[in-house]
Structure formats: structure tokens, C-alpha cells
N, CA, C and O atoms as a Maestro MAE file, in Angstrom:
{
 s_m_m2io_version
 :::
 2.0.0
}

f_m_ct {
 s_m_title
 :::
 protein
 m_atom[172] {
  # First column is atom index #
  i_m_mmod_type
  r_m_x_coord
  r_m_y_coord
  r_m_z_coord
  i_m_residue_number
  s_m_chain_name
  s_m_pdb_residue_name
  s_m_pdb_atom_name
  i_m_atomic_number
  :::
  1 25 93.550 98.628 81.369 1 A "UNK " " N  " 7
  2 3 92.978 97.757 82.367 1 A "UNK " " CA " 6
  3 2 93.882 96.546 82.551 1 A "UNK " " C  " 6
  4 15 93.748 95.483 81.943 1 A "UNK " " O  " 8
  5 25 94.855 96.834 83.493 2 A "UNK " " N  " 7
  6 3 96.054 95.762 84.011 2 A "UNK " " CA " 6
  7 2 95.665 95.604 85.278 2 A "UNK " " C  " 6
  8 15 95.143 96.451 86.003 2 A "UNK " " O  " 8
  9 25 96.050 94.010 85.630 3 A "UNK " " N  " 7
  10 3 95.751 93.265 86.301 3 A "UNK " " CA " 6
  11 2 97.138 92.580 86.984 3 A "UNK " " C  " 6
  12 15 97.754 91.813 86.244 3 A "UNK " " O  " 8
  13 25 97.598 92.772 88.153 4 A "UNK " " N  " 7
  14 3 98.948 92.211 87.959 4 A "UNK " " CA " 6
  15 2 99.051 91.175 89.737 4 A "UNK " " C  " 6
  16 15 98.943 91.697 90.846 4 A "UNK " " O  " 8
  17 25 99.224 90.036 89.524 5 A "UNK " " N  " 7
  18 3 99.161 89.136 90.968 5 A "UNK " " CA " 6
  19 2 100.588 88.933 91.710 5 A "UNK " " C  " 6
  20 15 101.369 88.217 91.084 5 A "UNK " " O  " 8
  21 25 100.981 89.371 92.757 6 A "UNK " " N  " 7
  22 3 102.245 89.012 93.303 6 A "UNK " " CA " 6
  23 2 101.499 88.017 94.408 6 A "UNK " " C  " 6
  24 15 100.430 88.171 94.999 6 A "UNK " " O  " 8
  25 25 102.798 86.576 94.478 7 A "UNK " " N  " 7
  26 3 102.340 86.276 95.621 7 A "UNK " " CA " 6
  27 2 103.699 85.948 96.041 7 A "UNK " " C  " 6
  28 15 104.645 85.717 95.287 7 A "UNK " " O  " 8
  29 25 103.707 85.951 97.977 8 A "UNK " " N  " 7
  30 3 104.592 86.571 98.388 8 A "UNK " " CA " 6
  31 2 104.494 85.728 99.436 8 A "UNK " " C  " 6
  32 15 103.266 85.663 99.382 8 A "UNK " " O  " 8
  33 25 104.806 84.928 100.477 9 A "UNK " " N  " 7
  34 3 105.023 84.296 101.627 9 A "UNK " " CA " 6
  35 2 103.908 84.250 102.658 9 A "UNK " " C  " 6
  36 15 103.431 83.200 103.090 9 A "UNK " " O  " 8
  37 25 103.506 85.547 103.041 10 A "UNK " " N  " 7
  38 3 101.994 85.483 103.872 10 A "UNK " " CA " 6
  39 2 100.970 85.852 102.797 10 A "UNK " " C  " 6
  40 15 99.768 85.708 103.020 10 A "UNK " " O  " 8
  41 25 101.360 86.254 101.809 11 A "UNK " " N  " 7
  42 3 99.766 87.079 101.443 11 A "UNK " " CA " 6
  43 2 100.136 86.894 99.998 11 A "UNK " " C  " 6
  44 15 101.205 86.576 99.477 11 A "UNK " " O  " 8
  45 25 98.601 87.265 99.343 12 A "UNK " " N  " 7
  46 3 98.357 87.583 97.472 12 A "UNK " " CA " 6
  47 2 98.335 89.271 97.826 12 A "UNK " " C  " 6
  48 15 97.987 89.940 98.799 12 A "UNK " " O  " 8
  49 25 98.819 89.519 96.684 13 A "UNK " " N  " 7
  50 3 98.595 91.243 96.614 13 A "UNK " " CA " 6
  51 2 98.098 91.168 95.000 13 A "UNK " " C  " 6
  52 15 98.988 90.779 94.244 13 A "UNK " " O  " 8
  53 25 96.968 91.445 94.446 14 A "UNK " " N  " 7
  54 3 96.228 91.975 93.408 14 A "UNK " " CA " 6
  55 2 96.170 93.078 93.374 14 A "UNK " " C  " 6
  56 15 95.278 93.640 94.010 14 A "UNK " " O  " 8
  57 25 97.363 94.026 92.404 15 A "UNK " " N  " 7
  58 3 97.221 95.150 91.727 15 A "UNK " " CA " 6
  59 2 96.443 95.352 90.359 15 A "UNK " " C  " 6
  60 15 96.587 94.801 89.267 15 A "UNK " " O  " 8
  61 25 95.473 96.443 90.849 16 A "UNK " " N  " 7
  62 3 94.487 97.365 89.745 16 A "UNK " " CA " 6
  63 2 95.546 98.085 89.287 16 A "UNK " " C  " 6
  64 15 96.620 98.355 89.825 16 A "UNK " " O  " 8
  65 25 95.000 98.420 87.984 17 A "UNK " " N  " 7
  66 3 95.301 99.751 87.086 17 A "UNK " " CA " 6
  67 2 94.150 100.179 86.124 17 A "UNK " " C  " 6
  68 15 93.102 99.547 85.996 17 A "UNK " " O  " 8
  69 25 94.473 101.337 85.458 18 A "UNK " " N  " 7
  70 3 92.978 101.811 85.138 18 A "UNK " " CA " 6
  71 2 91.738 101.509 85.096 18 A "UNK " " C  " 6
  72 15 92.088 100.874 86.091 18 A "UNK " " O  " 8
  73 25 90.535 101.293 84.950 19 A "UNK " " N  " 7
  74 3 89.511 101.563 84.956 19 A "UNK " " CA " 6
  75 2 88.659 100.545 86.280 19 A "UNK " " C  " 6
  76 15 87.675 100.665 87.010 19 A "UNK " " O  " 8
  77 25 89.847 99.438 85.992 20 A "UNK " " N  " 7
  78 3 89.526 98.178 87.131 20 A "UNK " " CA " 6
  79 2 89.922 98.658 88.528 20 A "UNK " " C  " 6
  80 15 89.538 97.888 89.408 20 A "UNK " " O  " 8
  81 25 90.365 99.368 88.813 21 A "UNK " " N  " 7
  82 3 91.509 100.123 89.964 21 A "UNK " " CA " 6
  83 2 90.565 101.358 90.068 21 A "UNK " " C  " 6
  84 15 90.663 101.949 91.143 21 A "UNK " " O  " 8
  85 25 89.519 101.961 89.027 22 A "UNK " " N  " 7
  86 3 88.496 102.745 89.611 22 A "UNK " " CA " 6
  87 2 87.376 102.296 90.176 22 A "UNK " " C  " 6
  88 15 86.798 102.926 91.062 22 A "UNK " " O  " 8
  89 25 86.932 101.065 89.670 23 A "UNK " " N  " 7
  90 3 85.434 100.563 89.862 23 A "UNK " " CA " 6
  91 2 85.818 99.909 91.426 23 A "UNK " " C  " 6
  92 15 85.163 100.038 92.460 23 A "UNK " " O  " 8
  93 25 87.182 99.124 91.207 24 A "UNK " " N  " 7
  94 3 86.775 98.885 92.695 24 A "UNK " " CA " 6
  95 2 87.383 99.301 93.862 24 A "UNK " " C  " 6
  96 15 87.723 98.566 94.789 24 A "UNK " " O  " 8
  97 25 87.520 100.580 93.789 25 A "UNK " " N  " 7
  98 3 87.739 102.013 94.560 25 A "UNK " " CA " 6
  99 2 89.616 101.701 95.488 25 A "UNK " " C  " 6
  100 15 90.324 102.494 96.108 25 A "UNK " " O  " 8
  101 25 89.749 100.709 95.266 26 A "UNK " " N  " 7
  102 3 91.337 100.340 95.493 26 A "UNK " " CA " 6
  103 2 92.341 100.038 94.211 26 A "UNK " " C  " 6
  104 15 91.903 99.657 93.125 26 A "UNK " " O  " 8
  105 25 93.722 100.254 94.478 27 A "UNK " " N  " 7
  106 3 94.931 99.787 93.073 27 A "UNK " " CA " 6
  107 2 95.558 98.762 93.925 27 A "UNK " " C  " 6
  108 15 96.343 98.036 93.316 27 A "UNK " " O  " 8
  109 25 95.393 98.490 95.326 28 A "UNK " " N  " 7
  110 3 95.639 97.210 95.989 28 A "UNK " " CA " 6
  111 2 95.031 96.881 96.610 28 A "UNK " " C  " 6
  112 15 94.243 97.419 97.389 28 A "UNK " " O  " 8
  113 25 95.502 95.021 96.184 29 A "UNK " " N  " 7
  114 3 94.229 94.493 97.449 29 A "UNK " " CA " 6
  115 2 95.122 93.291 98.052 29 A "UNK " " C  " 6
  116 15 95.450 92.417 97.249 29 A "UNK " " O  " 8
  117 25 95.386 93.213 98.884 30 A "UNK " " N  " 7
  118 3 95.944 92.154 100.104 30 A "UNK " " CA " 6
  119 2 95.249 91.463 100.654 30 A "UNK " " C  " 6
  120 15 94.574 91.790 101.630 30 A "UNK " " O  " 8
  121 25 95.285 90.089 100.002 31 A "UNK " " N  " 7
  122 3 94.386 89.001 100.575 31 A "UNK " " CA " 6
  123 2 95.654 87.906 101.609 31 A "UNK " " C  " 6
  124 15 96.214 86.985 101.016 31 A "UNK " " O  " 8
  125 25 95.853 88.069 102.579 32 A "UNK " " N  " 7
  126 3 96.571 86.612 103.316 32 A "UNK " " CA " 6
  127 2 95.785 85.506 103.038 32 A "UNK " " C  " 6
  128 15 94.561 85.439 103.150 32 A "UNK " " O  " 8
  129 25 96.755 84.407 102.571 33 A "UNK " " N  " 7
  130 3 96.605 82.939 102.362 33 A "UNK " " CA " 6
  131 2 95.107 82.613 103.064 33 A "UNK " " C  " 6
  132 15 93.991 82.495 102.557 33 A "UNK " " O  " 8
  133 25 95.615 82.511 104.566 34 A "UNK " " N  " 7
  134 3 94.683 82.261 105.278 34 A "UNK " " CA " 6
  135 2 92.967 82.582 104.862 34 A "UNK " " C  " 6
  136 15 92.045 81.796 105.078 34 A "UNK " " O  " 8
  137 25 92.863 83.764 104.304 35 A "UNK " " N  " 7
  138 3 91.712 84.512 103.892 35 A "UNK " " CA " 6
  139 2 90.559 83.464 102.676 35 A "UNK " " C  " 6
  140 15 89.394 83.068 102.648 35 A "UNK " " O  " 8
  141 25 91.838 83.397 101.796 36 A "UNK " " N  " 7
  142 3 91.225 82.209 101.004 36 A "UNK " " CA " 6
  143 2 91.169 81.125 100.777 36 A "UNK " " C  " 6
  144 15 92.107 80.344 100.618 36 A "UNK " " O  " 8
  145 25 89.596 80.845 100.712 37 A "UNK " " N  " 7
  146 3 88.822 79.411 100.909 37 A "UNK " " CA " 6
  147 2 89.228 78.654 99.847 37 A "UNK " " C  " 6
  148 15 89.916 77.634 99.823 37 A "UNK " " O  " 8
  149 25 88.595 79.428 98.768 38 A "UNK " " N  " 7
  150 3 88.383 78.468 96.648 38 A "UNK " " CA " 6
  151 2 89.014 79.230 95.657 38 A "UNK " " C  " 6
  152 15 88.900 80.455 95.686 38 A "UNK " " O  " 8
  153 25 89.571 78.752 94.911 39 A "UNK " " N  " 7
  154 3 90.208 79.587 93.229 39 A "UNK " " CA " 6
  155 2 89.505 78.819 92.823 39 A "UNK " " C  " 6
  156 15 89.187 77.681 93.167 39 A "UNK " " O  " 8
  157 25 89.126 79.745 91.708 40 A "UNK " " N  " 7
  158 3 88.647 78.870 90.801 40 A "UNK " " CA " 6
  159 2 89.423 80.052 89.316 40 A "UNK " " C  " 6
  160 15 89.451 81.282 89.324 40 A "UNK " " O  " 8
  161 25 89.853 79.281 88.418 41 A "UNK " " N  " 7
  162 3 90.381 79.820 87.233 41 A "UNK " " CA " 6
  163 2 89.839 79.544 85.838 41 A "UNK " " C  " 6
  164 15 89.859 78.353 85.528 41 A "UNK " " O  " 8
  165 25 89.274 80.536 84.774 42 A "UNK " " N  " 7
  166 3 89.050 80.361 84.011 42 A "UNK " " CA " 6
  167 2 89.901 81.002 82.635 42 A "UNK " " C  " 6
  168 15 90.105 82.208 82.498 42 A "UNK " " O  " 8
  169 25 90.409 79.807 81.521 43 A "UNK " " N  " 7
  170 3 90.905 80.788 80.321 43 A "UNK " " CA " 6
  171 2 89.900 81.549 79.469 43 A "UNK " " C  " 6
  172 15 90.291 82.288 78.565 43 A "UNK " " O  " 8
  :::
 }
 m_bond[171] {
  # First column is bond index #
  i_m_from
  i_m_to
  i_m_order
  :::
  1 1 2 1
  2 2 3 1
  3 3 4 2
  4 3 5 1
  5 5 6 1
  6 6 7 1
  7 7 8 2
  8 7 9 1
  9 9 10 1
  10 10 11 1
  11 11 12 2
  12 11 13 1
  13 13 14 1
  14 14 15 1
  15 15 16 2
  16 15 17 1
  17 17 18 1
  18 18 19 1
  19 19 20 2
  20 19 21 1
  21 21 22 1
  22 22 23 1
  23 23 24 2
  24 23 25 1
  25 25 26 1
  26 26 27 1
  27 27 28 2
  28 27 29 1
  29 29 30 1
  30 30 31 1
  31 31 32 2
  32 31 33 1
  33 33 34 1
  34 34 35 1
  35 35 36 2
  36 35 37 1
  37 37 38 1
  38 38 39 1
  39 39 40 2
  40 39 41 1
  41 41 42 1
  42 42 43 1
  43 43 44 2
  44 43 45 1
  45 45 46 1
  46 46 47 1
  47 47 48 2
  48 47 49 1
  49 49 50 1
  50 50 51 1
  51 51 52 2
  52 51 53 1
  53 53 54 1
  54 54 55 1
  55 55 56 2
  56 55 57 1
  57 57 58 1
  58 58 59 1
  59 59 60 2
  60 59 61 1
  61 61 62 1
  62 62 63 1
  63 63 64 2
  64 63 65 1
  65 65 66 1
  66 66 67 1
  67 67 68 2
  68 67 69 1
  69 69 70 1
  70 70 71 1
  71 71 72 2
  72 71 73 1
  73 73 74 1
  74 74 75 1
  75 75 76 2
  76 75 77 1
  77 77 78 1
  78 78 79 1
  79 79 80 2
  80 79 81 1
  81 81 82 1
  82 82 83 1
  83 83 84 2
  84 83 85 1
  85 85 86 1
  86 86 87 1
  87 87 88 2
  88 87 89 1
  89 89 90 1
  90 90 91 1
  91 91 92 2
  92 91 93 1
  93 93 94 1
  94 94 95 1
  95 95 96 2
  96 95 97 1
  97 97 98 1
  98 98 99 1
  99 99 100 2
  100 99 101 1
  101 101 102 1
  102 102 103 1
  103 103 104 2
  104 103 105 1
  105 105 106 1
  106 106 107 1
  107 107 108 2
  108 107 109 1
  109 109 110 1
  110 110 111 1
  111 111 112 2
  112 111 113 1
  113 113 114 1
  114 114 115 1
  115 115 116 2
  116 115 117 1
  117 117 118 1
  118 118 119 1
  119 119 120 2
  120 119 121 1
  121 121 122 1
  122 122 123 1
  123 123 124 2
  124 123 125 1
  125 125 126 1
  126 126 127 1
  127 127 128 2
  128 127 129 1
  129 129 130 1
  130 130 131 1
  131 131 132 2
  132 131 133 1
  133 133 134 1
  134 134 135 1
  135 135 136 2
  136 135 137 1
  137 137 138 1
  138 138 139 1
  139 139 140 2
  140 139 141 1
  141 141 142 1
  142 142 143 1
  143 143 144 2
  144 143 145 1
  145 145 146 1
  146 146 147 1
  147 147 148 2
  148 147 149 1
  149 149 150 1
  150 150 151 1
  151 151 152 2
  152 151 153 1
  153 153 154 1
  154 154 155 1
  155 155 156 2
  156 155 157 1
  157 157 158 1
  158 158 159 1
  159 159 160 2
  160 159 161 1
  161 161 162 1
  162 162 163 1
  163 163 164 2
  164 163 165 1
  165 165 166 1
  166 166 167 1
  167 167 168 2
  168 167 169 1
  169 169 170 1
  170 170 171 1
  171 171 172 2
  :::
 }
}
């Protein structure tokens, strides 16, 4: 269960891998800047 964030000029790309990459039925997800409102980060 890898989790891997590129960010890239227009957009975030959040790559799934196993089990996380099944539940939420994509291994990519492409969010443009624009798209997001709030981060919020927790350790």
C-alpha cells in the first residue's frame, strides 16, 4: 500500500498501488491546482 504524489506545473497526480489503488477503483488520480480548495496535513 504505496502512495506516491507528483506535482507537476498544472496538476497533482496521486498514484495508488495495492490495496489503496483497489478500494478506490483508480492507480491515478489528477487533481489540477485549480481543483483544490484546502490541504490539510497530518504526521
Amino acid at each position: 500500500m504505496s502512495r506516491k504524489i507528483i506535482f507537476n506545473e498544472q496538476e497533482c497526480i496521486l498514484e495508488l498501488k495495492g490495496l489503496l489503488s483497489f478500494y478506490a477503483l483508480k492507480r491515478r488520480v489528477v487533481m489540477p491546482y485549480s481543483l483544490i480548495k484546502n490541504v490539510f496535513v497530518v504526521f
